[in-house]
C-alpha positions, -999 to 999 in steps of 0.1 A, spaced: -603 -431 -31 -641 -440 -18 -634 -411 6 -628 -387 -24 -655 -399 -47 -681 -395 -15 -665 -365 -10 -673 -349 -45 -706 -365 -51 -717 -352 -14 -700 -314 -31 -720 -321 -62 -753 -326 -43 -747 -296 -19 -745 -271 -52 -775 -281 -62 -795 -280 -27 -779 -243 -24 -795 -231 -54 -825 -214 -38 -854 -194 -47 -851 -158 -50 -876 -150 -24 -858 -181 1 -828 -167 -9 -834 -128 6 -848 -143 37 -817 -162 45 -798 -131 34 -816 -114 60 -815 -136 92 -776 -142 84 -766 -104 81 -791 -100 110 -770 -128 130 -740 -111 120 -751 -78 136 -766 -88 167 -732 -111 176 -706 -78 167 -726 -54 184 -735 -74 214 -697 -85 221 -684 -52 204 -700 -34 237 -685 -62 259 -653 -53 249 -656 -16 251 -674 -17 286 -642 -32 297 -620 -9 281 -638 24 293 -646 10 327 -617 0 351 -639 -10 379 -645 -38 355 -608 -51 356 -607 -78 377 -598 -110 374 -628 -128 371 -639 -101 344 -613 -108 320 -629 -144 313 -658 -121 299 -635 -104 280 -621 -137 266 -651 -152 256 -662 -118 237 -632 -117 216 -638 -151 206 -677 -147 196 -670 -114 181 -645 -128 154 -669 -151 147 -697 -126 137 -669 -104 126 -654 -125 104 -664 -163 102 -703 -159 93 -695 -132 69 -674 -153 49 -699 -184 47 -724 -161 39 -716 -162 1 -706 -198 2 -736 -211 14 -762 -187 -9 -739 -198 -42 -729 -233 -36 -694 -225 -40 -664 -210 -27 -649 -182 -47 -620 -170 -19 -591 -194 -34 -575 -223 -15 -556 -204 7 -582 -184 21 -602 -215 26 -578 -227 48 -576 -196 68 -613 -192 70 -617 -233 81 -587 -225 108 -600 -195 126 -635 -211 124 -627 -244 141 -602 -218 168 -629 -193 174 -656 -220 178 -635 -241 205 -624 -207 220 -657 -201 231 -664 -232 245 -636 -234 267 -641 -199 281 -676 -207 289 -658 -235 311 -633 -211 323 -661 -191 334 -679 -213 351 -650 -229 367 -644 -195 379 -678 -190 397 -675 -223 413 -645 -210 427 -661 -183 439 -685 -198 461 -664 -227 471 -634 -213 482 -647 -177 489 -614 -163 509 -591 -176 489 -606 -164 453 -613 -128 469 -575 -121 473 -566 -134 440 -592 -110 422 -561 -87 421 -540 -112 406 -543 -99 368 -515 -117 356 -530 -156 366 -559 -149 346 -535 -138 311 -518 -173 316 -553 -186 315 -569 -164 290 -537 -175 267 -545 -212 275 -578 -213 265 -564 -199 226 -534 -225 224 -556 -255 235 -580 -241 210 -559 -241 182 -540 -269 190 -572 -293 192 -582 -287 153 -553 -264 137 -530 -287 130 -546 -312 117 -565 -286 93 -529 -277 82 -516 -307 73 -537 -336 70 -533 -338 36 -498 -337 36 -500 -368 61 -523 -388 38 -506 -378 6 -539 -361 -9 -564 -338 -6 -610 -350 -2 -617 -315 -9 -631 -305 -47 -625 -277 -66 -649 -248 -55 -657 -263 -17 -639 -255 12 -644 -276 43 -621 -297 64 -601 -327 54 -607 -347 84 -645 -339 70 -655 -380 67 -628 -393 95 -651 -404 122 -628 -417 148 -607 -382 145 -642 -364 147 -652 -387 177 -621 -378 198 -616 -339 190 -658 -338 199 -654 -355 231 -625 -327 246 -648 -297 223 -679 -306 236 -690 -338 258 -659 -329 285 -668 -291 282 -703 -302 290 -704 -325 317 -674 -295 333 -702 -269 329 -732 -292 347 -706 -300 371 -696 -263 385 -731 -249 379 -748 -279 399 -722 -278 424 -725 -239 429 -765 -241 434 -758 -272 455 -736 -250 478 -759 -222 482 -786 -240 486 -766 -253 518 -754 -222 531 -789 -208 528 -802 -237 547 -772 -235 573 -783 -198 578 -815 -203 586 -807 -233 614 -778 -214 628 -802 -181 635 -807 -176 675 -836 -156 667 -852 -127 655 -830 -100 672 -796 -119 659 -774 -95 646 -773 -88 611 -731 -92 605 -741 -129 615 -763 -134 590 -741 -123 562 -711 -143 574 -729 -173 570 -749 -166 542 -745 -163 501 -755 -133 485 -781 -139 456 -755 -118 433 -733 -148 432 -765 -164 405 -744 -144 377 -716 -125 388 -684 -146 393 -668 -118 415 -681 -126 453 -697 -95 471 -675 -84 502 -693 -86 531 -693 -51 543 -695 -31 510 -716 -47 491 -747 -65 499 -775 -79 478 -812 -66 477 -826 -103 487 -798 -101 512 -809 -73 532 -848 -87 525 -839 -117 541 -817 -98 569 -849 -76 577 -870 -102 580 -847 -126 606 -837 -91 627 -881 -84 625 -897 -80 662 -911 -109 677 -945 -117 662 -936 -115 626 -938 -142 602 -910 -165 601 -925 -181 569 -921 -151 546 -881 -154 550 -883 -192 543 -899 -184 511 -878 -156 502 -847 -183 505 -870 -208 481 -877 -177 453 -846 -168 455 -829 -211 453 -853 -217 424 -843 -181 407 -808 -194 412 -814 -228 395 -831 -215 366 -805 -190 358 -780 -219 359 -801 -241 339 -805 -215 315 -769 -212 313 -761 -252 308 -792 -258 284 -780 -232 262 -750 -248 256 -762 -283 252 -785 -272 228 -761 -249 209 -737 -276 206 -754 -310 213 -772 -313 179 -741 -303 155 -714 -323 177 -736 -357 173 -748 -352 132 -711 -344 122 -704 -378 143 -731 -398 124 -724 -381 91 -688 -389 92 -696 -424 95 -720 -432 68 -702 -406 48 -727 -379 44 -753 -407 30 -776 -411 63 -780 -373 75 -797 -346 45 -773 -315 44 -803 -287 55 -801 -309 95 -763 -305 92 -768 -267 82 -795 -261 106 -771 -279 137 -740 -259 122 -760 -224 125 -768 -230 163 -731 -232 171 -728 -193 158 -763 -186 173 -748 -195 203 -722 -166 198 -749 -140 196 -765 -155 228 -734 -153 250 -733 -114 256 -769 -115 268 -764 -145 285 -733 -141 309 -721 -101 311 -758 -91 306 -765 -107 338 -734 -89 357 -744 -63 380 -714 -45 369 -714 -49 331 -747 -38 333 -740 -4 351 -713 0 326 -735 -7 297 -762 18 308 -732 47 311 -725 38 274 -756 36 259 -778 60 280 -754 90 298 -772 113 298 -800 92 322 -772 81 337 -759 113 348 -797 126 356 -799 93 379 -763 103 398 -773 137 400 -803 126 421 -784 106 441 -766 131 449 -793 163 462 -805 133 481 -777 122 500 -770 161 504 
């Protein structure tokens, strides 16, 4: 009953904190519908790069695709439905929609999360077991089973429990005209779902993205012992080496078809007549280890800080029961988790050589086709 009556007065206090001045009220308007926007379009091309292009179907692609599904239904349909809810105080959509809305919210949200793991699980792989991840790339139907995972975990995490805790408990802590969760003040329940939707996720993602600058930090530093000298053959070089397109492609470059830009620097510079400086390829291997650990930072940071401040004031606010934390934190914290849906096409497929070739075929043809034209007169 203390549950219910913090419940309502905590309803009762956020429908008055949401009635905001005209002026406040068209700004918000603006930044959400602008969030909105920028998270459908961004994974909305995503998605269609994949579908026109089928030199983008590979395995490790299809995570890609995973995590813009997710982060497009949340722009596509999550944000626009809060929208409303949070500019009026109150929810107008009926019971049942509620429930779907609070359902996909909590699927989409964790979705995303454990694709971003999947992801980088899958670029560790890729550097660590190199041979063995090239000839699965193929393997389409591994990365389905995996792709499905991620949505069942997912739902299983939050769904039920969205369904039915009331039915368990024998009531329901939500008022008339809210909608949010029942497990809304149930700390321990928050605690434990938090720790496998975001402290696990987290430390997995440090993990593979520490681990994968760790490794080619090694191999760069096992290339440059294990060079005889400067008229070592370049095939060598590139046996022993990692190209710098492994910083944000998951899909390792074959040896022979595909080499990197820094690659080949580096290459010219070890096959250089005697005389030239050895120094200049040492520091081309640091530009390119520190580009490699910002990138990775980048990626890591963005999630902690996406997810970091909402996961811990839902903790604390569960606790004291919404009295310790002031609702405009808990909105601020729950507006970075979507933020970090609109981030995720810039931050991961943006970054793909690939994706980014495809991209500039969809968007600019017509330089693309000048650009392949030229390519062409001067190869003829």
């Amino acid at each position: 009953m203390g549950a219910e009556m913090n419940a309502s007065m905590d309803a009762a206090s956020r429908g008055g904190e949401a009635a905001f001045p005209q002026h406040v009220t068209v700004i918000l308007a603006v930044l959400m519908v602008t969030l909105v926007i920028v998270t459908v379009l961004g994974n909305a091309l995503v998605i269609y790069a994949f579908k026109v292009d089928r030199s983008l179907r590979r395995q490790s692609n299809y995570f890609l695709l995973n995590l813009a599904i997710s982060d497009f239904l949340v722009g596509a349909f999550c944000i626009p439905f809060y929208i409303p809810y949070i500019l009026t105080g109150r929810w107008m959509l009926g019971r049942g929609l509620c429930k779907l809305w609070l359902v996909m919210d909590y699927l989409l949200c964790t979705a995303s999360v454990f694709n971003i793991v999947l992801i980088s699980y899958d670029r560790f792989m890729s550097v660590t077991r190199a041979v063995s991840y090239r000839a699965r790339q193929g393997m389409t139907n591994s990365a389905m089973v995996k792709m499905a995972a991620v949505w069942v975990l997912a739902f299983l995490l939050y769904g039920p429990a969205i369904l039915f805790w009331e039915w368990v408990v024998g009531r329901s802590n939500v008022p008339s005209g809210e909608c949010f969760a029942e497990f809304y003040y149930t700390w321990y329940f928050l605690l434990s779902a938090s720790t496998l939707e975001f402290f696990s996720p987290f430390i997995s993602v440090t993990f593979f993205n520490l681990s994968i600058y760790l490794s080619i930090r090694r191999r760069n530093r096992e290339r440059a012992q294990r060079a005889p000298g400067p008229r070592s053959p370049p095939r060598q070089q590139v046996a022993v080496g990692v190209p710098s397109s492994l910083l944000c492609s998951s899909t390792p470059v074959p040896e022979r078809d595909a080499i990197s830009a820094d690659t080949k620097s580096a290459l010219a510079q070890t096959a250089a007549p005697e005389g030239s400086p050895v120094r200049s390829s040492q520091n081309l291997r640091l530009s390119r280890d520190k580009k490699i650990a910002k990138s990775l930072a980048i990626i890591v940071c963005v999630f902690g800080v996406c997810w970091a401040p909402y996961t811990l004031l839902m903790i604390i606010r569960a606790a004291c029961s919404g009295r310790c934390v002031e609702r405009h934190w808990y909105e601020v914290t729950f507006w970075l988790l979507w933020l970090n849906s609109a981030i995720n096409p810039f931050l991961y497929p943006l970054c793909h050589s690939s994706f980014r070739r495809a991209f500039a075929k969809i968007l600019c043809p017509k330089r693309v086709a000048v650009q392949d034209l030229g390519d062409a007169h001067c190869c003829h």
